[in-house]
C-alpha positions in Angstrom: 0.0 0.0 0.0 0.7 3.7 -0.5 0.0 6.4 1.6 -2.1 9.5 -0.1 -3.9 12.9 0.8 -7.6 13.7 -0.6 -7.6 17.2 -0.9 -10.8 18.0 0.7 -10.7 22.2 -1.2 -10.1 20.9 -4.8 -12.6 17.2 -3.8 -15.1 19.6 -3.4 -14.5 22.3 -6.3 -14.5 18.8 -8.4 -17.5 18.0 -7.3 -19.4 21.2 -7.6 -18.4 21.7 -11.1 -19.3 17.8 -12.0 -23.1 18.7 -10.8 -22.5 21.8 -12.5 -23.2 24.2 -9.9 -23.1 28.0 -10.5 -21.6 28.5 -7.1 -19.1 26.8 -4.6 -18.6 28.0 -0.9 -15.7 26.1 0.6 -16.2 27.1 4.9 -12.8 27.4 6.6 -12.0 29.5 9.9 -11.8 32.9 8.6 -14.6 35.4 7.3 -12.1 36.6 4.9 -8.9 35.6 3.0 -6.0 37.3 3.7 -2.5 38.5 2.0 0.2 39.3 3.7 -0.4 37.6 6.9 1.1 38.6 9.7 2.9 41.8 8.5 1.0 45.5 9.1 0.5 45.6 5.3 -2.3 42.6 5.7 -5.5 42.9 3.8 -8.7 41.3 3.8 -9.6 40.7 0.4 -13.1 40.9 -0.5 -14.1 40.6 -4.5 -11.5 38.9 -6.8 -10.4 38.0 -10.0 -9.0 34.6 -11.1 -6.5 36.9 -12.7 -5.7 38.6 -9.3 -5.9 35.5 -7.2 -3.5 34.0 -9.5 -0.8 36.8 -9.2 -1.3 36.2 -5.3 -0.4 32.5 -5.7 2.4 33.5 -8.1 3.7 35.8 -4.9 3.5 32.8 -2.6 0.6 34.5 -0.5 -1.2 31.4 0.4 0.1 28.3 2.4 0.4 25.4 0.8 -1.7 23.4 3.2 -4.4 25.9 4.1 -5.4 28.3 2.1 -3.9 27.6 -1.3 -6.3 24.3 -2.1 -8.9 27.2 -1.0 -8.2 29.3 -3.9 -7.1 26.5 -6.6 -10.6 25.4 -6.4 -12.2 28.3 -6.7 -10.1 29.5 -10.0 -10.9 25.9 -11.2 -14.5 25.9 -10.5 -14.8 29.5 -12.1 -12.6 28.8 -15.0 -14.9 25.7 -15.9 -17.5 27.4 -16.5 -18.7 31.1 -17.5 -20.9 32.7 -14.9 -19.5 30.9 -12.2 -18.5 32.1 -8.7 -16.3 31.2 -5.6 -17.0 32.0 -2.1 -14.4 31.5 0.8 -15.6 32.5 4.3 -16.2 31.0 8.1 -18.7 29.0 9.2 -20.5 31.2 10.9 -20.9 33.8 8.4 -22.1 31.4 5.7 -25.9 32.7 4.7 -23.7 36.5 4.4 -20.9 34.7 2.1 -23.9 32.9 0.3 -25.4 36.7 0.0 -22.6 38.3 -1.1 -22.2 40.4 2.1 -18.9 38.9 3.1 -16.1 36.4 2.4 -13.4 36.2 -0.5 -15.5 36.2 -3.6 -13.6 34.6 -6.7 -15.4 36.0 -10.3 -14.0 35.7 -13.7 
């Protein structure tokens, strides 16, 4: 036998864009995403493109482990399909990420 990781982020963007959905909310512990952790130049991001949220990956903003499978799956899921969108935010703010109030929304 061989030892793998399933990928839980990109499992579900799969998924979603097999039943072709129009929208995919991956829940994590955050409201938002967030570049440049940790440093006072830190932002929230709110409404993004794929073409932005691939320059972040580019500039090694998101850990491999945590966030980056976040944002992989939702530039896949949106580049699948045209109209698509991506939404990344916590739990407990959900039904305001699902609305559009909050969260890290990924667009074409």
């Amino acid at each position: 036998g061989a030892s793998a990781v399933i990928e839980k982020d990109l499992t579900a963007g799969k998924m979603a864009e097999e039943t072709d959905a129009d929208e995919l909310i991956i829940l994590t512990s955050v409201e938002k995403v967030k570049i440049n952790m940790d440093r006072p130049e830190e932002e929230e991001l709110g409404e993004i493109s794929v073409a932005q949220a691939k320059e972040y990956m580019e500039e090694g903003q998101f850990e491999d482990y945590t966030m980056l499978p976040k944002i992989q799956a939702s530039i896949d899921f949106v580049e699948a399909k045209p109209g698509r969108k991506a939404i990344i935010t916590s739990i407990a703010k959900a039904k305001d990420g699902y609305l559009g109030k909050t969260g890290t929304i990924v667009t074409a």
